[in-house]
Residue, then its C-alpha position, 0 to 999 in steps of 0.5 A: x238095260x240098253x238093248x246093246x250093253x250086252x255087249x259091254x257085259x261079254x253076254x248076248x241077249x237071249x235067242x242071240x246065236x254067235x256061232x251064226x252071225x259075224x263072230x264065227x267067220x271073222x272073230x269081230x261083232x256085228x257091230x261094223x261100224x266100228x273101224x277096228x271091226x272092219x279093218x278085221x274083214x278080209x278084202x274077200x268080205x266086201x262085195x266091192x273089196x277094192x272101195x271096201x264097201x258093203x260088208x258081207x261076212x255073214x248072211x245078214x250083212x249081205x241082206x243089208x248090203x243088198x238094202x244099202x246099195x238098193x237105197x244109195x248105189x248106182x246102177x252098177x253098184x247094184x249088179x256088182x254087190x248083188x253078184x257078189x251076195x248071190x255068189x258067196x250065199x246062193x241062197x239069197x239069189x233073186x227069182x225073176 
């Protein structure tokens, strides 16, 4: 079986917890690649809501945010998504 047709089926792979992830905040999956899926998000789950870029309904979008911009965001790109992870999961805040 594919690692994502548990999807398809409606079941979640072992260990999988939905009640931690994106379904519980907003409803849609994991999945954000799907325009349908984004389109769900309010401007509040982005941390640059006014291009929609960088999805951060959940901790584990917000890392990935925080390793996208890291790759392909300018220098301003970066202070702003990173203010924005740190501000809505403070857990996540960088020691310097």
């Amino acid at each position: 079986m594919r690692g994502d047709s548990y999807r398809a089926l409606g079941e979640a792979p072992s260990g999988y917890n939905r009640t931690t992830s994106a379904w519980k905040e907003t409803g849609v999956s994991k999945d954000l690649s799907d325009s349908s899926n984004r389109k769900k998000l309010k401007k509040s789950s982005f941390a640059l809501p006014e291009q929609e870029k960088y999805p951060i309904p959940d901790i584990d979008h917000a890392r990935n945010a925080l390793a996208r911009v890291a790759q392909h965001g300018s220098e301003a790109e970066k202070k702003k998504v990173r203010a924005a992870v740190e501000k809505k999961y403070p857990s996540l805040k960088k020691d310097d």
